[in-house]
DOLOLO-798418 format. One record per residue (C-alpha): residue number from 1; residue in one letter; x, y, z. Coordinates in nm, 2 decimals. Layout:
{NUM "a" {X Y Z}}
...
//
This chain:
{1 "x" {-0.30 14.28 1.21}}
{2 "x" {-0.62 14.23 0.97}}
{3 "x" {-0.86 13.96 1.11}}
{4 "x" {-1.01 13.92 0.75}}
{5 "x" {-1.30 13.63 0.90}}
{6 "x" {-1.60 13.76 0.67}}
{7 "x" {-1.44 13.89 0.39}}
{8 "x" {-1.10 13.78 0.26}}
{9 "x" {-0.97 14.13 0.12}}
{10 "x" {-1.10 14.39 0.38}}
{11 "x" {-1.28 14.45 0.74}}
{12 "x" {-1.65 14.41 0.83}}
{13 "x" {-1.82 14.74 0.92}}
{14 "x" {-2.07 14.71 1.19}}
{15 "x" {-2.22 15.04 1.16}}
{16 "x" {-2.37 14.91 0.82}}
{17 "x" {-2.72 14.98 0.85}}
{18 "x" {-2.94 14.73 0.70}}
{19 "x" {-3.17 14.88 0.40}}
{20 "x" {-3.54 14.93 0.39}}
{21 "x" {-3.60 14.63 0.20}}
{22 "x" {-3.40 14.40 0.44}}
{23 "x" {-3.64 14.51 0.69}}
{24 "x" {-3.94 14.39 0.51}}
{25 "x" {-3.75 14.04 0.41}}
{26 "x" {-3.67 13.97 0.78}}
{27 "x" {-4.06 13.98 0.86}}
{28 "x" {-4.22 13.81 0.56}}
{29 "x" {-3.94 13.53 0.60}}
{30 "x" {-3.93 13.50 0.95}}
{31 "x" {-3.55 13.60 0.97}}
{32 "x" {-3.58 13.73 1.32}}
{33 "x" {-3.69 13.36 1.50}}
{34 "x" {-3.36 13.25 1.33}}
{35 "x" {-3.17 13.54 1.43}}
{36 "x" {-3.28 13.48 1.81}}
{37 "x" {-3.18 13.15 1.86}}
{38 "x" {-2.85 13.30 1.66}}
{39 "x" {-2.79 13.53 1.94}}
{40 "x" {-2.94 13.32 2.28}}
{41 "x" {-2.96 13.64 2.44}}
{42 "x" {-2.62 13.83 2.30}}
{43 "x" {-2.77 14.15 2.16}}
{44 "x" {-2.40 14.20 1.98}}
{45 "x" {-2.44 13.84 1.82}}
{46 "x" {-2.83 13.96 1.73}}
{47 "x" {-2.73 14.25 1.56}}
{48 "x" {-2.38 14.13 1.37}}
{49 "x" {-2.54 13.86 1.26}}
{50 "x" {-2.86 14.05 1.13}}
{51 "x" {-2.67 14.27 0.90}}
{52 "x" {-2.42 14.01 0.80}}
{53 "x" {-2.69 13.80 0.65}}
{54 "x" {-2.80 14.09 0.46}}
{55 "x" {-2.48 14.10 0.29}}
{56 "x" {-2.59 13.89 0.00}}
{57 "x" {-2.27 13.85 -0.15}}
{58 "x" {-2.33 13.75 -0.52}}
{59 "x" {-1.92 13.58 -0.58}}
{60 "x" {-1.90 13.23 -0.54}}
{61 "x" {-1.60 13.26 -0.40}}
{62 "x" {-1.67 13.44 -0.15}}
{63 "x" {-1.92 13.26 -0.01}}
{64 "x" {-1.75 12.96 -0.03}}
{65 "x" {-1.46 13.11 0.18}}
{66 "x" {-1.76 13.18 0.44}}
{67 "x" {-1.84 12.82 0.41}}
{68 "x" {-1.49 12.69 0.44}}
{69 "x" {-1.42 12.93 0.80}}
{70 "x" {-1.83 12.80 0.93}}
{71 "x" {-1.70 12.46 0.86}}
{72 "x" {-1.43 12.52 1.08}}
{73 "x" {-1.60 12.70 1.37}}
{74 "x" {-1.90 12.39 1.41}}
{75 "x" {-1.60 12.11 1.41}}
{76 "x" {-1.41 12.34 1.71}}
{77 "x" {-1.70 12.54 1.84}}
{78 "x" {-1.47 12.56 2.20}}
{79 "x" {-1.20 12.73 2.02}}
{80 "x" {-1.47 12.97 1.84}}
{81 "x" {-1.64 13.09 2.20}}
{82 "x" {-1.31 13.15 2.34}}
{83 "x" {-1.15 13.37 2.10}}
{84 "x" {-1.49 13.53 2.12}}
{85 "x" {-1.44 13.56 2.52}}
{86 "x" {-1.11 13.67 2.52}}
{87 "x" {-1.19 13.98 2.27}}
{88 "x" {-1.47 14.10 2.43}}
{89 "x" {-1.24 14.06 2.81}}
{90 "x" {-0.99 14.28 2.64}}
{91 "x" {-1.22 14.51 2.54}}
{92 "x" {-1.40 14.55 2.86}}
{93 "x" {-1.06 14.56 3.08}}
{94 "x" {-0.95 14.86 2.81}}
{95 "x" {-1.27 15.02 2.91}}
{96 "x" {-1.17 15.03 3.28}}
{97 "x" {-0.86 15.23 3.20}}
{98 "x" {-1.01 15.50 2.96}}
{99 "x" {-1.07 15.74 3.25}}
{100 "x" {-0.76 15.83 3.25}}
{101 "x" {-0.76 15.98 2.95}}
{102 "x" {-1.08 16.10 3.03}}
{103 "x" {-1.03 16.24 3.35}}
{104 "x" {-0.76 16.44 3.26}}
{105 "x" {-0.58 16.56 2.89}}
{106 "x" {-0.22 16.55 3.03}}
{107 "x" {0.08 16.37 2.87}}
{108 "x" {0.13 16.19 3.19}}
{109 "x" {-0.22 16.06 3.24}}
{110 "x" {-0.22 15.94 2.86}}
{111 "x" {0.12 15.77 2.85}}
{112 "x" {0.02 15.58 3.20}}
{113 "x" {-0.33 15.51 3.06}}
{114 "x" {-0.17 15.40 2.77}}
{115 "x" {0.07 15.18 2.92}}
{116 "x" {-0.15 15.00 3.14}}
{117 "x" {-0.42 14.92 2.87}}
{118 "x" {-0.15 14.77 2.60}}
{119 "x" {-0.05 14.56 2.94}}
{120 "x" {-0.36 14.42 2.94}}
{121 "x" {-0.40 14.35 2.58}}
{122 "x" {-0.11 14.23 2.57}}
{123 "x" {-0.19 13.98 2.81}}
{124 "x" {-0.54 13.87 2.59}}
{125 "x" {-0.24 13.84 2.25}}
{126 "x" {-0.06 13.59 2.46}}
{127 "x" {-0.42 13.38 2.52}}
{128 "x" {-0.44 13.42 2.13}}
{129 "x" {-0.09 13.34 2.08}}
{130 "x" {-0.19 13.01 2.26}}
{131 "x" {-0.51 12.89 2.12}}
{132 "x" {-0.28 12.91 1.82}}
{133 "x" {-0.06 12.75 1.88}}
{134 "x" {-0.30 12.44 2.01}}
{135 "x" {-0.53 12.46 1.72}}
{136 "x" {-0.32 12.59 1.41}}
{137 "x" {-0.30 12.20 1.26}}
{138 "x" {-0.67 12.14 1.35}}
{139 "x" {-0.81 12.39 1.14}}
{140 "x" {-0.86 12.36 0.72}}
{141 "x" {-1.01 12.71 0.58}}
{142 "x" {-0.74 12.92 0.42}}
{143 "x" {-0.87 13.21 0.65}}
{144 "x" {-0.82 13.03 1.02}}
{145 "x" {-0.50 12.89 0.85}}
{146 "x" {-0.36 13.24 0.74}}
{147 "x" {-0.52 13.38 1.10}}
{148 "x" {-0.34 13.19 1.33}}
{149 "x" {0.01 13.25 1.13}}
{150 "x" {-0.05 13.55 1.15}}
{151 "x" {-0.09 13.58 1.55}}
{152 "x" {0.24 13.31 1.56}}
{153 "x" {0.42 13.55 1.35}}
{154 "x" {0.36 13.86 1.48}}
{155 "x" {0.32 13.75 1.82}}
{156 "x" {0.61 13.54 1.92}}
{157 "x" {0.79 13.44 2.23}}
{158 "x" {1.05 13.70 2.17}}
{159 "x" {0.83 13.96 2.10}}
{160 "x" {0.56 13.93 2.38}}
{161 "x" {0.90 13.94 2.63}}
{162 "x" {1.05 14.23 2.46}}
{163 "x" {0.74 14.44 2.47}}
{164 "x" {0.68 14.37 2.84}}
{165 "x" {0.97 14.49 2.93}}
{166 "x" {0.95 14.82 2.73}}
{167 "x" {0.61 14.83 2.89}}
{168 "x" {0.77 14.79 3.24}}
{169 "x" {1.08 15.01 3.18}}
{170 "x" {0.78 15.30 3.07}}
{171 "x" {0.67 15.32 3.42}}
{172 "x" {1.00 15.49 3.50}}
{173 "x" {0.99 15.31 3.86}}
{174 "x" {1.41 15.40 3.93}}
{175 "x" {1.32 15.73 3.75}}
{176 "x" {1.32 15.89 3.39}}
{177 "x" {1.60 16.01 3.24}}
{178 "x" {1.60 16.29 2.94}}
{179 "x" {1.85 16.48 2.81}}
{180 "x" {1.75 16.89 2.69}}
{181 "x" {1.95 17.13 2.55}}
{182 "x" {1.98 17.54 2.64}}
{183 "x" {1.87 17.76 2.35}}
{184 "x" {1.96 18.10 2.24}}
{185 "x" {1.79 18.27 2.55}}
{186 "x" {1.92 17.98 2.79}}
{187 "x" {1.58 17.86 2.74}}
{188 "x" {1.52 17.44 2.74}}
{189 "x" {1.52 17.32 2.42}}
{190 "x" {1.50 16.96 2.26}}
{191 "x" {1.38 16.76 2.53}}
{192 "x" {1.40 16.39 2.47}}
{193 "x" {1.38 16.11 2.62}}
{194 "x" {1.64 15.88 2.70}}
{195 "x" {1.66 15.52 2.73}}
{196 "x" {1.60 15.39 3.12}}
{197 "x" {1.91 15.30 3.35}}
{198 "x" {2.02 14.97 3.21}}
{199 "x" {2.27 14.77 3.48}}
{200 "x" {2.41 14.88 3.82}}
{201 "x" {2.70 15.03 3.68}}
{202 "x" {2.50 15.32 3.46}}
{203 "x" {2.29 15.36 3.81}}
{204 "x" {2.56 15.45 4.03}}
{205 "x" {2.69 15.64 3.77}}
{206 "x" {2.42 15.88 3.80}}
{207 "x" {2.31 15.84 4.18}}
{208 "x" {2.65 16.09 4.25}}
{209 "x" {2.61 16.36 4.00}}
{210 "x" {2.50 16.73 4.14}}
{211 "x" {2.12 16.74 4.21}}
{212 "x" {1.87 17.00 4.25}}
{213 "x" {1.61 16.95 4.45}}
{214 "x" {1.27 17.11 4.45}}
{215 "x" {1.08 17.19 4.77}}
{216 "x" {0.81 16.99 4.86}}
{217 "x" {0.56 17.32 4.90}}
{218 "x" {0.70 17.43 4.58}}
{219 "x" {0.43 17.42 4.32}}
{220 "x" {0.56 17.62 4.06}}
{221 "x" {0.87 17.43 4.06}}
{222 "x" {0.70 17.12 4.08}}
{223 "x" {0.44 17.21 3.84}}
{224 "x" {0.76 17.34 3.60}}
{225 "x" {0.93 17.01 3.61}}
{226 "x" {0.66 16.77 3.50}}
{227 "x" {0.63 17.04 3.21}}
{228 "x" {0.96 16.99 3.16}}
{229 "x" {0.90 16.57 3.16}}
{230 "x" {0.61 16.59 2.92}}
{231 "x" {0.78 16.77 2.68}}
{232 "x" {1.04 16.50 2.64}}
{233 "x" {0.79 16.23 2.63}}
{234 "x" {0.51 16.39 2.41}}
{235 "x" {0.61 16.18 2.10}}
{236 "x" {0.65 15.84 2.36}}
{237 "x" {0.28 15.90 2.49}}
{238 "x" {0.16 15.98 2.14}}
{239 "x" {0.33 15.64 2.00}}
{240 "x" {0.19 15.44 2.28}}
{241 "x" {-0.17 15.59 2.27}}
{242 "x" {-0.18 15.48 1.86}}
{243 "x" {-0.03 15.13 1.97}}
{244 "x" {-0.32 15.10 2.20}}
{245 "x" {-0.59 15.23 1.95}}
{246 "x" {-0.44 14.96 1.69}}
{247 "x" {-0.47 14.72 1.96}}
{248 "x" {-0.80 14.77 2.04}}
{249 "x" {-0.92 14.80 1.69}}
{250 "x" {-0.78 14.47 1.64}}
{251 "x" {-1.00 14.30 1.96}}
{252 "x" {-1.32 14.52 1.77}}
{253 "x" {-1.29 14.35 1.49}}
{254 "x" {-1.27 14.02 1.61}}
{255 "x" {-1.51 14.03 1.81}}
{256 "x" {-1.76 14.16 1.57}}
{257 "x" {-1.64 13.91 1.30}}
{258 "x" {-1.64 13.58 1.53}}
{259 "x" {-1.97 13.68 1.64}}
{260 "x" {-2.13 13.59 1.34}}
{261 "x" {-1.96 13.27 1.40}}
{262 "x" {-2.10 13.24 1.74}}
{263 "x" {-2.44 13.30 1.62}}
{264 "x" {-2.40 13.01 1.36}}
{265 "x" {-2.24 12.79 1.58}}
{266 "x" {-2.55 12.87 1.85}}
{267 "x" {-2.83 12.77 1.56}}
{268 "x" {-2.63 12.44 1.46}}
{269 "x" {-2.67 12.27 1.78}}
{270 "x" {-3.04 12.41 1.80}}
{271 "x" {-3.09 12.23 1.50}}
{272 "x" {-2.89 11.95 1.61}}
{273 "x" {-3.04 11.92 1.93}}
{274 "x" {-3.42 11.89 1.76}}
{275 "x" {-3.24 11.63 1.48}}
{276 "x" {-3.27 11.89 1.21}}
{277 "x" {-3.11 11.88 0.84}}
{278 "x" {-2.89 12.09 0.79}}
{279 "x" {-2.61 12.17 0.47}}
{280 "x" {-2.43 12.38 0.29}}
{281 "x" {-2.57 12.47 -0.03}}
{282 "x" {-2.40 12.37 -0.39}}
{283 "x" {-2.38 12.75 -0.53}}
{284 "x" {-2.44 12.82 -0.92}}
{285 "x" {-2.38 13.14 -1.14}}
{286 "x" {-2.58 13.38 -1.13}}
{287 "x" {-2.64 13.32 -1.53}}
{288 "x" {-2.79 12.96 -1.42}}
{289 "x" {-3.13 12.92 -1.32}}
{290 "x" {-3.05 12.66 -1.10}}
{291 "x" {-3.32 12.57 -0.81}}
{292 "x" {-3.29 12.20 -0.65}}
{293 "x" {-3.33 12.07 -0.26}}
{294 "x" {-3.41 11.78 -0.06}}
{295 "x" {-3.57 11.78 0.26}}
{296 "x" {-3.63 12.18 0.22}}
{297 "x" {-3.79 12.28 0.54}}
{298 "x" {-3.88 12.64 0.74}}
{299 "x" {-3.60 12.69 0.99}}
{300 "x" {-3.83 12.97 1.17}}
{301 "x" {-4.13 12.71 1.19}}
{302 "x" {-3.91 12.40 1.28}}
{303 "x" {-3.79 12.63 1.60}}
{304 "x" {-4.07 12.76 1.68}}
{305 "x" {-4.24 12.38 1.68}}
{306 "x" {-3.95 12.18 1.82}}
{307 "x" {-3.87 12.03 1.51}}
{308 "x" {-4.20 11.90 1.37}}
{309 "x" {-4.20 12.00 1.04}}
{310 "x" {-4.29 11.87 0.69}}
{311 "x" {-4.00 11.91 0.40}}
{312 "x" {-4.01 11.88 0.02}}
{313 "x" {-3.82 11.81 -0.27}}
{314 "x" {-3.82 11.94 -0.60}}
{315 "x" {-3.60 11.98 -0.86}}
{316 "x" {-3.70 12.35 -1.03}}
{317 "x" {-3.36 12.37 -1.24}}
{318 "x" {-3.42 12.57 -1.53}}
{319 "x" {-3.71 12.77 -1.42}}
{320 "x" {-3.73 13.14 -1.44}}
{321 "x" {-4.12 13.12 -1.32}}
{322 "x" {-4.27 12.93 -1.05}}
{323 "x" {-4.65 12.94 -0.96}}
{324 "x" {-4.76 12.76 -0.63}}
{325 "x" {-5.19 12.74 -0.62}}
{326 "x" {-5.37 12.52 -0.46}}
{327 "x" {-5.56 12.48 -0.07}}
{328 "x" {-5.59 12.75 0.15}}
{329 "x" {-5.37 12.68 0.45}}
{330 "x" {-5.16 12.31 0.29}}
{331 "x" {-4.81 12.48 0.31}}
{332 "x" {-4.77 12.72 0.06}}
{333 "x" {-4.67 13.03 0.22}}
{334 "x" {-4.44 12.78 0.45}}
{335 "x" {-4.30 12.65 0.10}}
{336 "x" {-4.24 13.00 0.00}}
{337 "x" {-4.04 13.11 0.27}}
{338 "x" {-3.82 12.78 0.31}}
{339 "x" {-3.72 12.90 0.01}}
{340 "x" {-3.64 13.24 0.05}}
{341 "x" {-3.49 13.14 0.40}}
{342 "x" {-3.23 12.92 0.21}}
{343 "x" {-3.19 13.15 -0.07}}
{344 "x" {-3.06 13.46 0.22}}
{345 "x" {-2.87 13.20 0.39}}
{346 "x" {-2.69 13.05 0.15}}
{347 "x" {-2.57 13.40 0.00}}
{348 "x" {-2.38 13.48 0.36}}
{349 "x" {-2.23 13.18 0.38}}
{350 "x" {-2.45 13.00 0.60}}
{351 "x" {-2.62 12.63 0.59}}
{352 "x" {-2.93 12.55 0.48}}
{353 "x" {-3.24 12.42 0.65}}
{354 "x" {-3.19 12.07 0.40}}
{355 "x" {-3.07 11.75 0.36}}
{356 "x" {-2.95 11.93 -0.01}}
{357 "x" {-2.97 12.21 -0.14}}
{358 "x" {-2.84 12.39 -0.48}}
{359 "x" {-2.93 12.73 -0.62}}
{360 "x" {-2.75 13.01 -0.85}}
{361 "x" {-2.68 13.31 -0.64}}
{362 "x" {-2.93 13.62 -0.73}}
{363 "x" {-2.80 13.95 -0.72}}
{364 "x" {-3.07 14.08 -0.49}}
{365 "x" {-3.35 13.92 -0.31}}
{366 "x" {-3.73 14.09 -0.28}}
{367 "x" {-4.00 13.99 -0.10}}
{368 "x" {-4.37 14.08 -0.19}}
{369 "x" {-4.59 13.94 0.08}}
{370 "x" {-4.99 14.08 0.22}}
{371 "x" {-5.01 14.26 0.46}}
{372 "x" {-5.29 14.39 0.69}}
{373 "x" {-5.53 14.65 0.62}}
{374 "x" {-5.33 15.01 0.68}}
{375 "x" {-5.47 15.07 1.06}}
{376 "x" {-5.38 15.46 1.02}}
{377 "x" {-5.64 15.45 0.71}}
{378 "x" {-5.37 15.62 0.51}}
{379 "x" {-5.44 15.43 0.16}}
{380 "x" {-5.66 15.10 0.06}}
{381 "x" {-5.51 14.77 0.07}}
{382 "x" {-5.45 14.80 -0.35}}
{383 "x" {-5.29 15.09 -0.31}}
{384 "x" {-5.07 15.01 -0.01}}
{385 "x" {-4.94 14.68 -0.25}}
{386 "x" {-4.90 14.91 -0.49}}
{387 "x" {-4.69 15.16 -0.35}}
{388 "x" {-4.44 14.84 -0.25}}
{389 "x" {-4.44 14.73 -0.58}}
{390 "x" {-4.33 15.05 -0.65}}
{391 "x" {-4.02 15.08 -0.43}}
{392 "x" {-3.92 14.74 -0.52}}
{393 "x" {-3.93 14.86 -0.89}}
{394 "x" {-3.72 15.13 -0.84}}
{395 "x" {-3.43 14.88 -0.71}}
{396 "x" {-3.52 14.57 -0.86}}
{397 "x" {-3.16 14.44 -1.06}}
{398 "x" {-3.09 14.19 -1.35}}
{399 "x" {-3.07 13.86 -1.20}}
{400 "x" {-3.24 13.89 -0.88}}
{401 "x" {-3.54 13.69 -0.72}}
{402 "x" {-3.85 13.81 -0.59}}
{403 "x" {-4.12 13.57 -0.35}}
{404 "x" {-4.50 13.70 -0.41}}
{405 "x" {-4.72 13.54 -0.17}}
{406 "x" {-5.10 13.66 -0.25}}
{407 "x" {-4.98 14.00 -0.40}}
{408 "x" {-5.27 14.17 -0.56}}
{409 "x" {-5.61 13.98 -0.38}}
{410 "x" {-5.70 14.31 -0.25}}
{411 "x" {-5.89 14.36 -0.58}}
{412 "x" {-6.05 14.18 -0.75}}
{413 "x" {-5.94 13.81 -0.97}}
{414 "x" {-5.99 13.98 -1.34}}
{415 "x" {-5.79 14.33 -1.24}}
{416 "x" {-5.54 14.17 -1.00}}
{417 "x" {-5.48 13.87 -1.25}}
{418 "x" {-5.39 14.16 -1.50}}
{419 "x" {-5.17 14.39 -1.31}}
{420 "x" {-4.98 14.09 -1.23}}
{421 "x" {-4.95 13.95 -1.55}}
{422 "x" {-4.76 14.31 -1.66}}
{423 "x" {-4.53 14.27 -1.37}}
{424 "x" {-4.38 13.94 -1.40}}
{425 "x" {-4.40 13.98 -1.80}}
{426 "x" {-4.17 14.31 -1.72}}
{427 "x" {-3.97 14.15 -1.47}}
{428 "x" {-3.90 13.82 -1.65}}
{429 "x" {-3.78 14.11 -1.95}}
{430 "x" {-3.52 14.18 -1.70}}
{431 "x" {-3.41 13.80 -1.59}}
{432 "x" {-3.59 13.86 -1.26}}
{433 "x" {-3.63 13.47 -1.14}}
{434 "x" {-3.99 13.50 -1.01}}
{435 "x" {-4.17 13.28 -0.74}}
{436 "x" {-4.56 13.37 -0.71}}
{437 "x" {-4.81 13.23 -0.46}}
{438 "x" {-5.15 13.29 -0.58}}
{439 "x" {-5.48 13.20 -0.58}}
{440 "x" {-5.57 13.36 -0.90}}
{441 "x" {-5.65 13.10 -1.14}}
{442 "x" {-5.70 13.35 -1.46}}
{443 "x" {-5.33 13.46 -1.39}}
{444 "x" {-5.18 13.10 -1.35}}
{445 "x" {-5.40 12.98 -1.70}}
{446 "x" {-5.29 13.26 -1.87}}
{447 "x" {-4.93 13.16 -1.89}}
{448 "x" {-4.98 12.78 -1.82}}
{449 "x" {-5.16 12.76 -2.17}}
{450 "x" {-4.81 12.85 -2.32}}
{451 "x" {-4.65 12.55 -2.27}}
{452 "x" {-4.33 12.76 -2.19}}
{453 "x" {-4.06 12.48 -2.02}}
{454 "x" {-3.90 12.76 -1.84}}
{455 "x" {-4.21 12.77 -1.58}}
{456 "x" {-4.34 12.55 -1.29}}
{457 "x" {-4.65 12.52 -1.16}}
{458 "x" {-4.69 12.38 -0.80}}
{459 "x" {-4.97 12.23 -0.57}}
{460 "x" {-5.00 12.16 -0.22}}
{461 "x" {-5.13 11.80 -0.14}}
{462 "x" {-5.50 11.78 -0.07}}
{463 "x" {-5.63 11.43 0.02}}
{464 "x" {-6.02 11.38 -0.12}}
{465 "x" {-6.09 11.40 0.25}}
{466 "x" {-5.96 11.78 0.22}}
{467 "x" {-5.68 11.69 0.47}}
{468 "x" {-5.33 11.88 0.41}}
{469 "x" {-5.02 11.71 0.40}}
{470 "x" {-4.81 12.01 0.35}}
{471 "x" {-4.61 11.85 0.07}}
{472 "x" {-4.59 12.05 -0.26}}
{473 "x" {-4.62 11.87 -0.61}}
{474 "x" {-4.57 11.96 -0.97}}
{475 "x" {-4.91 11.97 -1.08}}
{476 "x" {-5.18 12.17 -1.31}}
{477 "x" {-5.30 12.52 -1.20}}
{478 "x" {-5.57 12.45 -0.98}}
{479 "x" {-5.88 12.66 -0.95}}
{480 "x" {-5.98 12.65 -0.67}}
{481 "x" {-5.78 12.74 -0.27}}
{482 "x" {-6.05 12.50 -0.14}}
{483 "x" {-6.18 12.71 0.15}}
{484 "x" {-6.50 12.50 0.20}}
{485 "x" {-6.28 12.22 0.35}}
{486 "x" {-6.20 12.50 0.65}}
{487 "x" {-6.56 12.59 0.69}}
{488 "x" {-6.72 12.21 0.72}}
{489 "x" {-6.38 12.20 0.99}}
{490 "x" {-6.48 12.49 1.16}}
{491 "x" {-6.84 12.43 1.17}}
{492 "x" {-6.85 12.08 1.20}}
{493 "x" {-7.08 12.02 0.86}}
{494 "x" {-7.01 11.86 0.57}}
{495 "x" {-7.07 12.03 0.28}}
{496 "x" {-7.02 11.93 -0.05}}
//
C-alpha cells in the first residue's frame, strides 16, 4: 500500500537532509517562526515540515496536487489529526512488542512477536478502514480520493475477518500440527507446517492416535522438539515478520506524510485566529517572469505581532530586476522577505501570506542577506559576503531567484556599487530573476538611466514628517536611506 500524500509517483524520505543553502534561507526569511507555530510543540511535525518546504518543486503540477490534498485537509482538519493519531498509536504499540525479537533470535519469539504486532496493526487498518468509509465522498483531491479506495479495497470486511482468524489460528492454542518426513539416515526431513485442526471431527481424529510424551525434566528432548517445531515454521515466521515490516512501513509513511499536513493545518487557524489573509498562489512557468500580490504581508512578523502588520500590492509582472531604496527602517527588508516567504511556500504547495498572490516557479531560491561582523575574526565583513557570493555562485541555476538585502555595504558605495553591478549583470546573463535591497544609489542610477522595462525600482513610504508607513511604491531611485529622521527620533532634535 503506497500513501503517495506529497508526491503523486513515489514516497517522501525523511532522512533527506536539508542543504547548506536551505539553512541560511530559513534564517534570513524567518522560516523557523513559521515552522514553530507549524509544529505547536511536535518536533516530528517541526522537522517534516522543515525539509518538506525545502523541496522546491519546480512542476506545476505538482504543486498543484499539494494544493488540491491542503485544500482537503483545512475543510476536514478532524479527519487529518486522526489519521495522524492513529499512525503514530500503531507505531508506538509495535514498539512495545519489538523486545521480542530483541530479547531473543529464536523462530518462536519472532513468529509470536510477529503475530501480536500485525494484531495490533491490524486493529489501527480497521480505524482507517472506517474514517474511510465516513469521509471517502467528502473529500475532492485526486490523492485523498485514490487514498481512501485504496484502504476500502485492500482492506475490506472480508479481509480484515479472514486475516484475524489466520492471526488467531497462528497462536496454535489446541496445538500445531506439522507433518516431516524420515530421510536416508532416518533423519527428520521436510518439516512443514500444516494447516490447524479445523472442526470437531478432524480433532478427535487426532486426540486417539499413539503419543509420545516427553518428560517434564527432559531438556534435551524438550529442547529437540521445539527444534523440531521451528524448522517447520521457519518460512511461516519469516512471512509474517515481512507482513509486519510492510505494515509498519506503511504507518511510517503516513505519518511522516500527514504531518506536513498537520503542520499546515496548525498555521491556518493561527492565521485564522489573528484574521490573517491567507491563499493559494496562481503558479506560472518557470519561462514567465510573473510577480503579482495583494495584501502581501511577513507571516514570521504577523506571528510574532499578533497580526499587526502592514501589506502591499504590486504588480511586478515582467520584471527580471527589482531594486527597493529608500528610508532606513520603512519596511524594506520586511518587503523582501514577504516575498521570499511566499515564493518558498508557494513551491511546496503551501498558502500564501495574501489576499492574492501569483508568481512563476524559480528553479532554486538564494538568499544574500548581512550579516554580523565574523566574532571568531576569521575574515572582514567584505570578504565574509564574498565568500557567500561565492558558494551561491557555484549552485546558482538558470531560472532561479535570489533576495539581496544590503549585500556589499561593508565597503565602500563606489567599489560595492561595482562589484554588484558585475553580479546581477552576470546573473541576469543567466535568467537569474534578481530582487536587491540597497542603499547604494550609484548602483541603482546606473541601471535606472537605461530605461530598461524589464526592471522595477521600489520605495518605501516616507511622509515629509519622516514618518514610515511601511508601504512600498514604484518610485525613482532615491538617494538617500534618510537616517537623520532616526537621529532627531532618538535624540529628540530636529535637524534639518
Amino acid at each position: 500500500m503506497k500513501v503517495n500524500l506529497i508526491y503523486k509517483d513515489k514516497d517522501f524520505d525523511k532522512d533527506i537532509q536539508p542543504s547548506k543553502e536551505s539553512e541560511i534561507i530559513l534564517k534570513d526569511l524567518g522560516l523557523d517562526v513559521i515552522l514553530d507555530v507549524m509544529a505547536n510543540g511536535d518536533e516530528l511535525i517541526y522537522d517534516i515540515s522543515r525539509k518538506v518546504i525545502f523541496t522546491n518543486l519546480i512542476d506545476i503540477e505538482a504543486i498543484t496536487y499539494r494544493q488540491m490534498i491542503l485544500e482537503d485537509c483545512i475543510n476536514h482538519p478532524s479527519v487529518i489529526r486522526e489519521m495522524y493519531n492513529i499512525a503514530i498509536e500503531a507505531i508506538v504499540k509495535k514498539r512495545r512488542w519489538s523486545f521480542f525479537n530483541i530479547s531473543s533470535m529464536s523462530i518462536n519469539s519472532i513468529m509470536f512477536s510477529s503475530i501480536l504486532t500485525l494484531q495490533v496493526l491490524f486493529e489501527m487498518l480497521a480505524k482507517l478502514r472506517s474514517i474511510a468509509d465516513e469521509n471517502a465522498n467528502k473529500f475532492k483531491s485526486y490523492a485523498f480520493k485514490r487514498f481512501f479506495k485504496m484502504i476500502q479495497d485492500e482492506l475490506s470486511e472480508d479481509y480484515l475477518s479472514k486475516v484475524s482468524k489466520i492471526l488467531k489460528d497462528l497462536k496454535f492454542d489446541h496445538g500445531i500440527l506439522i507433518s516431516a518426513k524420515l530421510g536416508n539416515y532416518n533423519q527428520g526431513v521436510n518439516y512443514f507446517l500444516c494447516k490447524p485442526f479445523e472442526g470437531l471431527k478432524n480433532h478427535l481424529k487426532w486426540q486417539f492416535v499413539d503419543k509420545v510424551c516427553i518428560h517434564p525434566r527432559d531438556e534435551s528432548g524438550g529442547l529437540d522438539l521445539i527444534r523440531r517445531q521451528e524448522r517447520a515454521t521457519n518460512l511461516t515466521a519469516n512471512a509474517l515478520a515481512q507482513s509486519a515490516d510492510h505494515v509498519t512501513n506503511f504507518f511510517f509513511h503516513l505519518r511522516d506524510e500527514i504531518a506536513f499536513y498537520v503542520g499546515c493545518i496548525n498555521l491556518y487557524e493561527k492565521t485564522q485566529e489573528l484574521n490573517l489573509n491567507v491563499t493559494f498562489p496562481t503558479l506560472y512557468k518557470m519561462s514567465e517572469k510573473r510577480l503579482n500580490f495583494e495584501g502581501l504581508y511577513d507571516i514570521s512578523l504577523a506571528l510574532l505581532k499578533k497580526g499587526e502588520v502592514i501589506t502591499n500590492n504590486l504588480n511586478l509582472d515582467g520584471k527580471e530586476l527589482i531594486f527597493i531604496t529608500g528610508a532606513n527602517q520603512g519596511g524594506k527588508s520586511t518587503f523582501l522577505r514577504s516575498i521570499g516567504q511566499a515564493q518558498i511556500m508557494m513551491q511546496c504547495g503551501m498558502f500564501v501570506g495574501a489576499k492574492f498572490f501569483s508568481a512563476n516557479i524559480a528553479k532554486a531560491i538564494f538568499t544574500h542577506f548581512i550579516k554580523e561582523e565574523d566574532k571568531k575574526l576569521e575574515s572582514g565583513k567584505l570578504e565574509e559576503e564574498l565568500l557567500r557570493l561565492s558558494e551561491i555562485v557555484k549552485v546558482i541555476k538558470k531560472d532561479s531567484i535570489i533576495l539581496f538585502n544590503e549585500s556589499l555595504s561593508s565597503t565602500n558605495e563606489y567599489e560595492g556599487s561595482e562589484i554588484a553591478r558585475q553580479i546581477i549583470k552576470a546573473f541576469l546573463e543567466k535568467n537569474i530573476k534578481i530582487i536587491f535591497v540597497t542603499h547604494f544609489y550609484d548602483l541603482v542610477y546606473n541601471f535606472y538611466k537605461n530605461k530598461d522595462d524589464k526592471i522595477e525600482f521600489l520605495s518605501p513610504e516616507r511622509k515629509e514628517d519622516g514618518i514610515r508607513t511601511f508601504k512600498i511604491y514604484p518610485s525613482d531611485p532615491l538617494d538617500s536611506s534618510f537616517g537623520l529622521d532616526l537621529y532627531n527620533k532618538i535624540f529628540n532634535l530636529n535637524f534639518q
